[in-house]
C-alpha angles and dihedrals in degrees: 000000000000095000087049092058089047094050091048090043083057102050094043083062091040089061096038091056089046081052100051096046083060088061115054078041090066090040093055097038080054091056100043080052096050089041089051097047091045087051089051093052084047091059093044085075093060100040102124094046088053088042095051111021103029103028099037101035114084092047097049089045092060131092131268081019116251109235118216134196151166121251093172128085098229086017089123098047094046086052092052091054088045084048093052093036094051093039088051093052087050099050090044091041082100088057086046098055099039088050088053098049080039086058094048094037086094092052085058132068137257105278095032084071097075088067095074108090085028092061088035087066095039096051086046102058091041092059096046091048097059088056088062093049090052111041090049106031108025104030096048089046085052097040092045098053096043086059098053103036112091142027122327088226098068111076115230096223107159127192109239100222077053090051087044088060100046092051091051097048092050099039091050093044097055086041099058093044098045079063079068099106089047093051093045079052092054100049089046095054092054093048099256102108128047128195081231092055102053083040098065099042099046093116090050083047094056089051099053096037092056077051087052095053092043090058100041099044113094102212111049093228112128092229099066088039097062090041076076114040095053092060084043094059094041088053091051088053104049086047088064078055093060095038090045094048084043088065107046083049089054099052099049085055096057 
């Protein structure tokens, strides 16, 4: 009868704390949301700068120059809401991140802990600075090419809902890769990843990652292609780096 209690007496803590990580799901998805709703009011400030010098721009700087145009009848009014929606995402992307280490901070111990505002940092500055990259390196070297390949004859009029969500895909996609050395770190950290690992199996790891840029590329030329898979191989191998430096680290601690 005893044991029963305590087994009940377990459960009932089992399904409290289940509860409770529920909870603080639901309170940090609020925030992310709120974060996320207080950066797009900011933006809203700004819209006409990220309509006419950051959206515009690479298409207009080109040459010969890309047009654009609407096709839609509140086509221009739709963009402006995806502009201020994806710049919001953008500018709270430090409060998203933050919420979601926040989430997994008590899964960790005690001194892993500590990393949280560290790699919220870390993984911030690695995703923005794969939209840099980018919006000045891989979006100019597309939208080049697209401009210039063809006859003169045919006229490159893109419709400007079309050429939104070009820029996203390709801004998000080099921004998530470019989180590649902190998630190798944090494998690492928990015992999943080794630097011997991701050694042996480099040449595995170029194949996949030219299928990678392939897939993630939004125009099928083989330049572009190529603008991302060189980053992506640099990243893979400065997260050996990373994997290799974790270890080391590790293993003094022990």
């Amino acid at each position: 009868m005893a044991k029963t209690d305590k087994s009940n007496e377990q459960e009932n803590e089992k399904e409290m704390s289940f509860f409770d990580h529920l909870s603080d799901l639901r309170k940090r998805i609020m925030y992310m949301v709120l974060g996320l709703l207080i950066a797009c009011i900011a933006a809203a400030f700004i819209v006409n700068f990220l309509m006419e010098t950051v959206l515009l721009a690479p298409a207009l700087q080109v040459k010969p120059p890309l047009k654009l145009q609407n096709i839609r009848p509140f086509g221009q009014t739709l963009l402006y809401f995806k502009v201020l929606l994806f710049a919001g995402f953008v500018i709270s992307v430090p409060n998203t991140l933050f919420q979601l280490w926040m989430f997994v901070a008590p899964g960790l111990y005690e001194h892993e802990r500590s990393w949280v505002r560290r790699i919220t940092i870390l993984t911030t500055f690695c995703f923005l600075s794969g939209i840099v990259f980018a919006y000045y390196v891989m979006v100019p070297t597309m939208l080049g090419f697209a401009s210039g390949f063809g006859s003169a004859q045919i006229e490159n009029s893109i419709e400007i809902n079309e050429y939104f969500s070009f820029m996203t895909m390709t801004i998000l996609s080099a921004g998530l890769i470019f989180e590649l050395p902190m998630i190798s770190f944090v494998l690492a950290r928990i015992g999943i990843l080794t630097s011997q690992f991701m050694t042996r199996y480099r040449r595995h790891a170029i194949i996949i990652i030219l299928f990678l840029a392939a897939a993630l590329t939004p125009s099928t030329d083989p330049i572009s292609q190529l603008v991302l898979a060189g980053p992506l191989w640099i990243l893979y191998e400065i997260s050996i780096i990373v994997v290799r430096t974790t270890q080391k680290k590790k293993e003094e601690s022990i």
